[in-house]
N, C-alpha and C positions, 0 to 999 in steps of 0.2 A: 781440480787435480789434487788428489788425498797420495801422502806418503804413508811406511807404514813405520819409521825411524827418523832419526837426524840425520843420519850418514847416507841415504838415500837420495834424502832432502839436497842434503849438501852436493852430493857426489852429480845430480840432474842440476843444480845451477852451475855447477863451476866447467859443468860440458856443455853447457850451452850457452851461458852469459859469457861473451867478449866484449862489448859494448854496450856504454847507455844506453844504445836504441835497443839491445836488446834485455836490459833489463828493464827498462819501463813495458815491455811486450811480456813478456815473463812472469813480470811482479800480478798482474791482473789475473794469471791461469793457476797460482797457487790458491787452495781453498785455506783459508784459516792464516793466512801470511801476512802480517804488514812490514814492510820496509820501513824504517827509519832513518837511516842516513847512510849513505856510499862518497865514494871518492875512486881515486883511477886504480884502487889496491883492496879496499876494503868495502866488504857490504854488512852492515849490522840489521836486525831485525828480529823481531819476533814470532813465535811460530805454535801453535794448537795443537799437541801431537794427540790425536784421540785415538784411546786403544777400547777394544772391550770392555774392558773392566775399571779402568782409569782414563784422564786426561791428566797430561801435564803441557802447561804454560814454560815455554822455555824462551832465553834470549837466546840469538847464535851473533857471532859475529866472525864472516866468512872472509879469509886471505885469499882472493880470485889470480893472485898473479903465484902465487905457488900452492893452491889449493890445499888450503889448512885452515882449521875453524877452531873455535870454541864455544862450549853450550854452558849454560848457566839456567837452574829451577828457578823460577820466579813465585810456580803454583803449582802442588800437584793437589786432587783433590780425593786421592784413593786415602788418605790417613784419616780423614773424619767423617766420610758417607755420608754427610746432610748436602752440602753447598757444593754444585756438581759444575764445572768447566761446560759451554755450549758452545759461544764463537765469539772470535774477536772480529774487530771492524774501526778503521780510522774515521773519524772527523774532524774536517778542517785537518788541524796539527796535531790533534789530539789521540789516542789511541784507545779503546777502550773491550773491555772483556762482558759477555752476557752470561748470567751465572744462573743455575735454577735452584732454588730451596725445595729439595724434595719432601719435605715435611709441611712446608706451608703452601707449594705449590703455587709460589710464587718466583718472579721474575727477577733479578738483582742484577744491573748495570757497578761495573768497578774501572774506575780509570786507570790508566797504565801512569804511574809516578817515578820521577827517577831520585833516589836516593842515594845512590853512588857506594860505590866498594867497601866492603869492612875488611876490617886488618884480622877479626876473627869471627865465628859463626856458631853461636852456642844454640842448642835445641834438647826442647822434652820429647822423652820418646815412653813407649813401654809403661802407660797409664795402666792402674788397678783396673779393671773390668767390673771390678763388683762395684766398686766408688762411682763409677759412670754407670753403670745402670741402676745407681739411686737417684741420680740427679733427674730433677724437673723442671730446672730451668737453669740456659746456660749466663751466667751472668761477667760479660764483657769488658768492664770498670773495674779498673787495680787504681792500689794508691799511686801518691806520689815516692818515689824515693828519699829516703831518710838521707839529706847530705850531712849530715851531724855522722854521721857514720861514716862517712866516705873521707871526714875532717880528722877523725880518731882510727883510722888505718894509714893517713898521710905523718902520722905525727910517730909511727913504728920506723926505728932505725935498724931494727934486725931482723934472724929467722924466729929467733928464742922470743921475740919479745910479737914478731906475729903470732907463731902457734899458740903463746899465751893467751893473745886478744881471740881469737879464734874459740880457743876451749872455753872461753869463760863466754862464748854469742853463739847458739846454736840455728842461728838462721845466718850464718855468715862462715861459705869456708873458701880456699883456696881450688879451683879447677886445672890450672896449671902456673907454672913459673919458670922462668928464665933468666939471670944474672939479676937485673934491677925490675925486672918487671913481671907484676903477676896477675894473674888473671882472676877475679874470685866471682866468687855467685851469692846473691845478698837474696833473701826474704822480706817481702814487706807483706803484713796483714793486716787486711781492712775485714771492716762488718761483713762484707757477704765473701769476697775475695780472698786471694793470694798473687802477691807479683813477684817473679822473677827477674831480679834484673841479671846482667855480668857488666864486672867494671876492671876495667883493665888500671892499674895503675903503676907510674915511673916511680920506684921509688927515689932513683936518683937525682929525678928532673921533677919530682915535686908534682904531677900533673895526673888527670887521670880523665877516659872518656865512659860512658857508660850509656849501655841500652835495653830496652824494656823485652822482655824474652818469650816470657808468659804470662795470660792471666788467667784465673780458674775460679771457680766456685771453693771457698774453701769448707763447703760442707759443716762449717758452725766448729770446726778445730781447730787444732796450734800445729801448723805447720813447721816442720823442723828440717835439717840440710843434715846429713849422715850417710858418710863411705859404709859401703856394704860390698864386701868381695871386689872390693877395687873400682868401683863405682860410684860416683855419685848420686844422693838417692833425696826424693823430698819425702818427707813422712807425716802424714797429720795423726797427731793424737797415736806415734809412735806405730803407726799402722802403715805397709809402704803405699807410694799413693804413684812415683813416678823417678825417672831417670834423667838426671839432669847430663848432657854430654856434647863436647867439644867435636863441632862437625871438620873432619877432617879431608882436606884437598877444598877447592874452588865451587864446587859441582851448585851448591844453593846462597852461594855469594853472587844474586845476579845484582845487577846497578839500579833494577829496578823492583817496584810493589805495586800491588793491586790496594786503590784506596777505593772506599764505597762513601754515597750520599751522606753518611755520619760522622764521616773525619778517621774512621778505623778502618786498620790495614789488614791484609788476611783474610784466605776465606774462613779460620774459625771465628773472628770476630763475628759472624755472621749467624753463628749455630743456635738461634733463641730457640728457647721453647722446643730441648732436643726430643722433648719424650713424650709432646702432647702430639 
């Protein structure tokens, strides 16, 4: 049994699940469904929603005593057209997604991992076109983050004295701020690479968390972080390359990621060899 939505999805279990007996009878007639955990109120689970033209990998976790859910992207895979969504299937306790590389025409298994909520959700959107179809090879591996940087934005007591640090590092700006806390977007450049990180920090509480965003080929230039008409923008070699932007509502804060055989997450992790 194929849906062709979430709310379909949802709207056919919550008319028909009244009881365990009949969610364990249920849970076996969806195609692409695994259940994860229920109780006398809640059902959580994951679900395949395949369209035409895309798949996306969604969690849902469904309120059956007033029928009310919420959905969360975990994977879509219309944004980069190599590493294509096929079906999920559980083992044992484990959960796992089967992916196709249409370029290599090969098979790629990715387990379902839980990494738990972020407090924010940064993403590159709106890549140069012409920059991606120079590339021959996608290359995976970003550095480590520079914390000697993260030590000399902890030691800023004000606005005056951030915007300074700021103008004077063009791989380091602000993406948003709030009272004591702000959120910036940092560059690190390796030999083949560019990393994106975002790091959120207190400035009143001294602390700060920070996660890995993007990694990219840096095509052999100097990648640089520059507002363009009110956006955030990466640029290599002063040429635009991509849009760096603060994803706004819940919608790709799922609690979980798809990790593969190599320890990296994501189906671009996965894009080798885009152009052979």
């Amino acid at each position: 049994m194929k849906f062709d939505s979430i709310e379909s999805l949802v709207e056919y279990i919550t008319n028909n699940i009244v009881d365990l007996e009949d969610f364990s009878r249920f849970s076996a007639t969806i195609d692409n469904c695994v259940f994860l955990d229920n109780d006398n109120e809640f059902i959580e689970m994951v679900y395949l929603l395949q369209r035409s033209h895309n798949s996306i990998l969604y969690y849902i976790k469904i309120n059956l005593l007033i029928s009310t859910f919420e959905k969360r992207i975990i994977a879509d895979d219309q944004f980069q057209g190599v590493v294509k969504l096929e079906s999920i299937f559980k083992e044992n306790s484990d959960v796992y997604v089967q992916t196709f590389h249409n370029k290599n025409n090969i098979t790629l298994t990715a387990k379902l991992v839980h990494i738990g909520e972020r407090r924010y959700t940064v993403g590159v959107c709106r890549l140069n076109d012409d920059i991606i179809s120079s590339m021959k090879e996608y290359i995976p591996y970003g550095q480590q983050i520079n914390k000697e940087v993260i030590n000399e934005i902890m030691k800023l007591s004000n606005n005056i004295e951030i915007e300074q640090y700021i103008s004077s590092d063009s791989t380091v700006d602000i993406i948003r701020h709030y009272n004591d806390l702000f959120l910036f977007a940092k560059l690190e450049n390796g030999n083949k690479t560019l990393t994106l990180y975002s790091v959120l920090v207190d400035m009143k509480k001294k602390n700060y968390v920070y996660d890995c965003e993007f990694v990219f080929n840096n095509f052999g230039m100097q990648p640089t972080l520059k507002w363009e008409e009110n956006k955030l923008c990466i640029f290599l070699d002063d040429k635009y390359f991509a849009e760096v932007s603060l994803v706004k509502g819940n919608e790709y804060n799922a609690p979980f990621a798809l990790e593969f055989e190599n320890g990296l997450r994501g189906l671009t992790s996965q894009i080798k060899d885009i152009c052979n």
